[in-house]
N, C-alpha and C positions, 0 to 999 in steps of 0.2 A: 289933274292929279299927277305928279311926279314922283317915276319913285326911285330912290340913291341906290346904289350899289356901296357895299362898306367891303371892303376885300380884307377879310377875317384872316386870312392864311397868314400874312405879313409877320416874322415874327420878329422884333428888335433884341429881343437880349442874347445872352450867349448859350447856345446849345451843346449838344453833346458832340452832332455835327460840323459845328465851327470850332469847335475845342479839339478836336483832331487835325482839322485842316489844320488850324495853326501848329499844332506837333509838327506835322509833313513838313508846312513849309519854313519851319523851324528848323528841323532836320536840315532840309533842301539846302538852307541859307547860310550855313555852318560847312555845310559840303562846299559849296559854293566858295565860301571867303576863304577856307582850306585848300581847296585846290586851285585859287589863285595866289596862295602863298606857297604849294609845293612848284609851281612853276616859278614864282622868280626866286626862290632862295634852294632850289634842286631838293627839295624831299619829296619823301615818298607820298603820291595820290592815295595810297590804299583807303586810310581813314576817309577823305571826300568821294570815293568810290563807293564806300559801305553806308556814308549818310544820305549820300546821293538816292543810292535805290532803297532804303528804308524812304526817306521820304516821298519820295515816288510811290512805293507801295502804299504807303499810307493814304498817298493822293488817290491812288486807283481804290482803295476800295473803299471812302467816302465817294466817289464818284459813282460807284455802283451799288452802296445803301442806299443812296440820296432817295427819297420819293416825292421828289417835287424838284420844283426850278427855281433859281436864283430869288431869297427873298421868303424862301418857305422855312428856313431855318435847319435846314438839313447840310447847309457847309458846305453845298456843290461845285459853288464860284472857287471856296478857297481848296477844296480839292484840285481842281483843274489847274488851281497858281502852282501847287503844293508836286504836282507832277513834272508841269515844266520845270521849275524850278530843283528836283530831285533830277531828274534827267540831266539837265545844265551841268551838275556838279558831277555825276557819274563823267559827262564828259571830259570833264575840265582833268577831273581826277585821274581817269585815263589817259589825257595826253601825259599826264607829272609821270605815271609811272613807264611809259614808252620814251619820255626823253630821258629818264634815269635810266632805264635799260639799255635806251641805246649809250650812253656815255658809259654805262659800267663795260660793257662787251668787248670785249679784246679785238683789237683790229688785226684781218691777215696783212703779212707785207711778203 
């Protein structure tokens, strides 16, 4: 007699979970394409600074409701994209507003 194991936890649709991560990494990914457009065209990072770490925030705390692992439907995978990704853009955003600052700054002679 053999007997299956059915792994019940599995959940495919969209949860409450996954419907956050993708906010963060929505956020994240706007910060992102933002402040690779304040670096080549010289505007200001502030906006991809502030998407940046909303999305991030968002990422951390689906990372810390989660109660289960990847595949439990609790969004954990896309939390942790949703982080990196939030983070990326804070940085990106910050260099836009450090090369704007330095170019605005009056030089000594």
């Amino acid at each position: 007699m053999s007997t299956s194991v059915i792994a019940a936890d599995v959940v495919y649709g969209l949860t409450a979970g996954r419907a956050w991560s993708l906010v963060g990494a929505a956020l994240g990914l706007f910060g992102v394409v933002y402040g690779l457009l304040a670096l080549t065209r010289r505007r200001s990072g502030v906006v991809a600074v502030a998407s940046g770490v909303a999305g991030a925030a968002v990422g951390v705390l689906v990372v810390l409701m989660a109660k289960g692992g990847p595949g439990t439907g609790y969004g954990i995978v896309g939390g942790y994209v949703s982080l990196v990704v939030g983070v990326a853009a804070a940085v990106l955003g910050g260099l836009a507003m450090r090369r704007g600052a330095r170019v605005a700054a009056p030089r000594a002679e």
